[in-house]
C-alpha positions in Angstrom: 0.0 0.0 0.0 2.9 2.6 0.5 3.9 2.0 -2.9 0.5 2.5 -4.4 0.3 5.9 -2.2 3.4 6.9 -3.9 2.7 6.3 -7.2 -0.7 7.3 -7.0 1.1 11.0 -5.8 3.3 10.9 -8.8 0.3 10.5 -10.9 -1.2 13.7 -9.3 2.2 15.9 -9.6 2.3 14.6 -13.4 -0.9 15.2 -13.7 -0.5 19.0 -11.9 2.6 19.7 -14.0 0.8 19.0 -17.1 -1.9 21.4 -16.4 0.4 24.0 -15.2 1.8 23.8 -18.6 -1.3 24.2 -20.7 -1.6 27.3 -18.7 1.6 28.8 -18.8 2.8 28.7 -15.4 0.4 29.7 -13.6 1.3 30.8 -9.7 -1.6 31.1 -8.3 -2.9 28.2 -5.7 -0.7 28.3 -3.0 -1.1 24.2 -2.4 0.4 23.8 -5.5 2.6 26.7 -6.0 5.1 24.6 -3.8 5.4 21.8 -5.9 4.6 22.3 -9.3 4.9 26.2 -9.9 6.8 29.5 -8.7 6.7 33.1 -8.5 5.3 34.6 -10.6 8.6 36.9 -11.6 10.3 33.2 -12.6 7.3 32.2 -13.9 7.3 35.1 -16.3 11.7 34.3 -16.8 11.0 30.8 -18.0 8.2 31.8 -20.2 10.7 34.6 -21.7 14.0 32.4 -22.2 11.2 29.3 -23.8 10.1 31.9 -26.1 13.7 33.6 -26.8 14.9 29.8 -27.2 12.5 28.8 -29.9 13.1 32.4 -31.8 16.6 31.1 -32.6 15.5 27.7 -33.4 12.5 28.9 -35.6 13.4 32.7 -36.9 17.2 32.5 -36.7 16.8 32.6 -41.3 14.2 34.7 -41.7 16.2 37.1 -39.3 19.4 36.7 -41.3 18.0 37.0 -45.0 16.0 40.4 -43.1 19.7 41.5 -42.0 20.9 40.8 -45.8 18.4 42.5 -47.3 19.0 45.8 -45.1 23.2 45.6 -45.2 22.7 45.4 -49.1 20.1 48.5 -49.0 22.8 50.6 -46.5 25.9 49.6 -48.7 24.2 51.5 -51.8 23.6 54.4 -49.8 20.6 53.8 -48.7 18.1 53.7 -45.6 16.3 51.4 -43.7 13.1 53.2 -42.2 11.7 51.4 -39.1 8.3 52.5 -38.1 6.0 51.4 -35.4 3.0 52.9 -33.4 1.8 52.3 -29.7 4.3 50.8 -27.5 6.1 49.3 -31.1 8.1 52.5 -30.7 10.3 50.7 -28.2 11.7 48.4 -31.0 12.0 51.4 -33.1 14.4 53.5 -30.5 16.0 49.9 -29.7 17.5 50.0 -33.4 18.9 53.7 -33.2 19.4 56.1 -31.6 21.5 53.4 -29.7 25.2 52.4 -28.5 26.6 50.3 -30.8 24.0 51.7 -33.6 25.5 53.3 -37.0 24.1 55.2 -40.3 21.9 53.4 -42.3 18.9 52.7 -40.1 16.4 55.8 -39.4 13.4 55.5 -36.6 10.3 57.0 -38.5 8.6 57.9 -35.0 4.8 59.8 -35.4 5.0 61.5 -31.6 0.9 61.6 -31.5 0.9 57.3 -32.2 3.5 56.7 -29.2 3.1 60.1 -27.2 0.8 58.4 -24.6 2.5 58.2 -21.2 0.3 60.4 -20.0 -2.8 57.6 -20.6 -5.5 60.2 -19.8 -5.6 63.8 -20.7 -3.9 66.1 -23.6 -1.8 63.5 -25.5 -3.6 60.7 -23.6 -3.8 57.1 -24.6 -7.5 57.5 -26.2 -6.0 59.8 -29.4 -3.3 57.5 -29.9 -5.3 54.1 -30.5 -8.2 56.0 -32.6 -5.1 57.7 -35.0 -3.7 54.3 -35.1 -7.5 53.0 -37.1 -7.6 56.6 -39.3 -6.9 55.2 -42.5 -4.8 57.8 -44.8 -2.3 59.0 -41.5 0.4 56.5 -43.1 0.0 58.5 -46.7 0.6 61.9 -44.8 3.6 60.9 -43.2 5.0 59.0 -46.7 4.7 62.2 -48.3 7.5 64.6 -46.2 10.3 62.5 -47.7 11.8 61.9 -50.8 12.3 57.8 -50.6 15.7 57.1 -52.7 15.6 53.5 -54.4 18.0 51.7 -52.5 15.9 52.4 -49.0 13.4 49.7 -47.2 11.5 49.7 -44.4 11.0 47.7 -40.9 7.6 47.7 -39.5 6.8 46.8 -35.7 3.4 45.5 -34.5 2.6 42.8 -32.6 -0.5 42.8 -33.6 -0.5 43.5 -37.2 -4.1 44.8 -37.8 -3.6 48.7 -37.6 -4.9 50.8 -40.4 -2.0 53.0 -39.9 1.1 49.9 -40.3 -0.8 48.3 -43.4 -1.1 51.6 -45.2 2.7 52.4 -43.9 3.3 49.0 -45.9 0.9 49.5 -49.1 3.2 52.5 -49.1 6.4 51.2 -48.8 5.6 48.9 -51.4 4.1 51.3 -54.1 6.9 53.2 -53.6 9.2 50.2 -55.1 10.2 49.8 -51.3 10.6 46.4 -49.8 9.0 45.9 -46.3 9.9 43.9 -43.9 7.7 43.0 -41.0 7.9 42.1 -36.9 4.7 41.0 -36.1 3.4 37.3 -34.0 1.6 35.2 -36.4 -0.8 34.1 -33.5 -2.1 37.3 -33.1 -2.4 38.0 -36.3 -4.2 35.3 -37.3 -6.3 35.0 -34.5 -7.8 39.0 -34.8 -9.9 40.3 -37.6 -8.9 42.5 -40.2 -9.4 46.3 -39.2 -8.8 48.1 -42.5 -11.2 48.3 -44.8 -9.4 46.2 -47.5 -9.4 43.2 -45.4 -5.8 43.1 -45.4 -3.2 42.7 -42.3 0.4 43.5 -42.0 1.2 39.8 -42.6 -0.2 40.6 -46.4 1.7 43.5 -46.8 5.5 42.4 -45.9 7.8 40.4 -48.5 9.9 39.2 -45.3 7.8 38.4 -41.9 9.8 37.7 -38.7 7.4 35.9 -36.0 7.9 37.4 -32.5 6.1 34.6 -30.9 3.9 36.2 -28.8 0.6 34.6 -27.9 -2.7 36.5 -29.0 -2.8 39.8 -26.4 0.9 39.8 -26.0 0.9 38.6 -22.3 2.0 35.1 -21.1 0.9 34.8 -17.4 -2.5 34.0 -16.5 -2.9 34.7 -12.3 -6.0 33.3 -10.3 -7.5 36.7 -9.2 -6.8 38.5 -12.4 -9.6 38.2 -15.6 -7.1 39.2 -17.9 -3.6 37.7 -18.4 -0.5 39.6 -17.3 3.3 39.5 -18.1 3.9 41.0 -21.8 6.7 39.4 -24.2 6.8 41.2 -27.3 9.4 44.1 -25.7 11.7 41.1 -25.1 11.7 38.9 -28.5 11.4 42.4 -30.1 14.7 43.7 -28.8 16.4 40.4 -29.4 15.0 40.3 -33.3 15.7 44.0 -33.7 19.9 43.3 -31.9 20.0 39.8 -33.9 19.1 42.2 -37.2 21.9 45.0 -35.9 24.5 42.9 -35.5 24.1 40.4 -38.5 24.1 43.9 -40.9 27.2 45.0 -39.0 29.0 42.0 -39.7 27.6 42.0 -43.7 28.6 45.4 -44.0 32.3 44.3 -43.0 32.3 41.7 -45.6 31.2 44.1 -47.8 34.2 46.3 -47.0 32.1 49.0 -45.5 32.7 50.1 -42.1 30.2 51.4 -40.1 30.3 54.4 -38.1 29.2 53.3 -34.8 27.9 55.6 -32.1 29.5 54.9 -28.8 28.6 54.8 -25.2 28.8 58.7 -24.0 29.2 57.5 -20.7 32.6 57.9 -20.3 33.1 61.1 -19.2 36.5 62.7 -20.5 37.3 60.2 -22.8 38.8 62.3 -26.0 38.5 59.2 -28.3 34.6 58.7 -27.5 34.0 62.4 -27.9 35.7 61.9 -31.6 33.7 59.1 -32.6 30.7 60.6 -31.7 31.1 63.7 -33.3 31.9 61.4 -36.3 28.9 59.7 -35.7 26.8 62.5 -36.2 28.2 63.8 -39.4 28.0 60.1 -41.2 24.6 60.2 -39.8 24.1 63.7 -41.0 25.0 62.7 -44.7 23.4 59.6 -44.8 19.9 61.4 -45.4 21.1 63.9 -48.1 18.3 61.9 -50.5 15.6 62.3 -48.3 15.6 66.0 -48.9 16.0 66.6 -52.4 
C-alpha cells in the first residue's frame, strides 16, 4: 500500500505539471505553487528564455535574410526606415538612436501614435489608439520624404491589424520599397482585419519575422486577475531588432564597408569617445542627403 500511495502521488504531480503547462505557469494556488509552480517573476523568466529559445530555433533565417536585405540596402547608400505605433516604438528606438548603432537605419517615430504616457488627458492614450485606425495617416507621413531606391523599411506590430502599419506598408511597397515585417503570427491570425481592405500587415510584408507572442501579447494568467499579465513582445522584439543589428554589422564588413558606430557617452573625459561621436553624427548627417532633395 505505501507503494500504491506513492505512485498514486506521482500521478497527481504529473498530472498538476501538465496542467500548469497548458496554462503557462500559472502561480496562483498556493497548495500547489510549492510543488509544481513559482513566482510569478520566474514564472514570467521561463516563459521569456522558452520563447527567446524557440526564436533562434525557428526565426534565426528569416532574421538573417531580413539582415541581408538591409546591409545590401545601406551599402548602396541607402536607408532602412523602421516605423512602429503604440508601444512598437520601443523596437523602433531599440534599433537607433543606440550604442553600438551606426548610419543606415532611421526611426520614423509619429510622436501623436506613441506620445501616450500620460494615458488620460492632452496627448492621452484615447487619441493615440483612434489615430492608429484613421486610415490615410500612413500617406501623410509617406509624403515629407523623398524615398531614394536603394531604401526599405522595418515595421513593428505585434498585432499587425492597424490601419495606420498596413497603409505604412501598401506605401512602402508602391513606392518600389521592400517591407519587412515584426509581427506574431498568432495574433495575427487570431484578430480580424481592421482596415477596410481586409488586409493585415502579414499581407503586406515580402519578409515576416514571427515574434512569438501569444494572441494579447501577455503570457501569465494569475487566479484573481480576468485578464492575463506579463507581456513578451518588448523582449523577443529587442532580441530580433539586436540579432538584425549585428548580423548587418558584420555584412557590411564583408562588404568592405565600415560602419560608423555611435559609442557609449558614458565615459566622461574620454577624448576618443567624444571623436567618434562627433563622427557619428556627421556620417549620420549625410546619410539622409536623399531624403531632402
Amino acid at each position: 500500500m505505501p507503494n500504491a500511495g506513492r505512485a498514486g502521488n506521482s500521478d497527481l504531480f504529473a498530472l498538476l505539471l501538465l496542467a500548469a503547462k497548458e496554462l503557462n505557469l500559472l502561480v496562483s494556488n498556493p497548495a500547489v505553487h510549492s510543488t509544481v509552480s513559482k513566482p510569478a517573476g520566474l514564472a514570467f523568466y521561463d516563459q521569456a528564455i522558452h520563447l527567446l529559445n524557440q526564436l533562434k530555433e525557428t526565426q534565426s533565417g528569416v532574421i538573417q535574410k531580413a539582415a541581408d536585405l538591409c546591409a545590401e540596402r545601406i551599402a548602396r547608400g541607402g536607408l532602412v526606415f523602421l516605423f512602429g505605433n503604440g508601444h512598437s516604438r520601443m523596437m523602433v528606438e531599440e534599433m537607433t538612436p543606440r550604442q553600438g548603432c551606426f548610419p543606415g537605419f532611421v526611426a520614423l517615430v509619429e510622436t501623436a501614435l506613441s506620445n501616450h504616457a500620460a494615458i488620460i488627458g492632452a496627448n492621452g492614450l484615447r487619441s493615440s489608439l483612434y489615430l492608429e485606425n484613421y486610415e490615410g495617416y500612413a500617406e501623410h507621413i509617406l509624403r515629407s520624404f523623398h524615398f531614394g531606391p536603394d531604401d526599405a523599411f522595418i515595421i513593428i506590430s505585434t498585432s499587425g491589424i492597424r490601419p495606420v502599419v498596413v497603409e505604412m506598408a501598401t506605401g512602402a511597397r508602391a513606392r518600389g520599397l521592400p517591407v519587412i515585417a515584426i509581427l506574431s503570427k498568432a495574433h495575427s491570425e487570431e484578430a480580424r482585419a481592421v482596415h477596410s481592405s481586409g488586409k493585415k500587415l502579414v499581407d503586406c510584408a515580402d519578409l515576416v519575422i514571427d515574434n512569438l507572442c501569444p494572441p494579447g501579447d501577455c503570457v501569465l494568467k494569475l487566479d484573481g486577475l480576468d485578464w492575463r499579465t506579463g507581456p513578451i513582445s518588448t523582449i523577443t522584439g529587442a532580441m530580433i531588432i539586436n540579432m538584425i543589428r549585428c548580423a548587418v554589422a558584420e555584412s557590411l564588413l564583408a562588404k568592405g564597408v565600415k560602419p560608423v558606430i555611435l559609442p557609449s557617452h558614458q565615459f566622461l573625459g574620454n577624448t576618443s569617445a567624444t571623436e567618434q561621436l562627433d563622427a557619428f553624427y556627421e556620417a549620420y548627417r549625410l546619410s539622409l542627403k536623399h531624403l531632402f532633395e
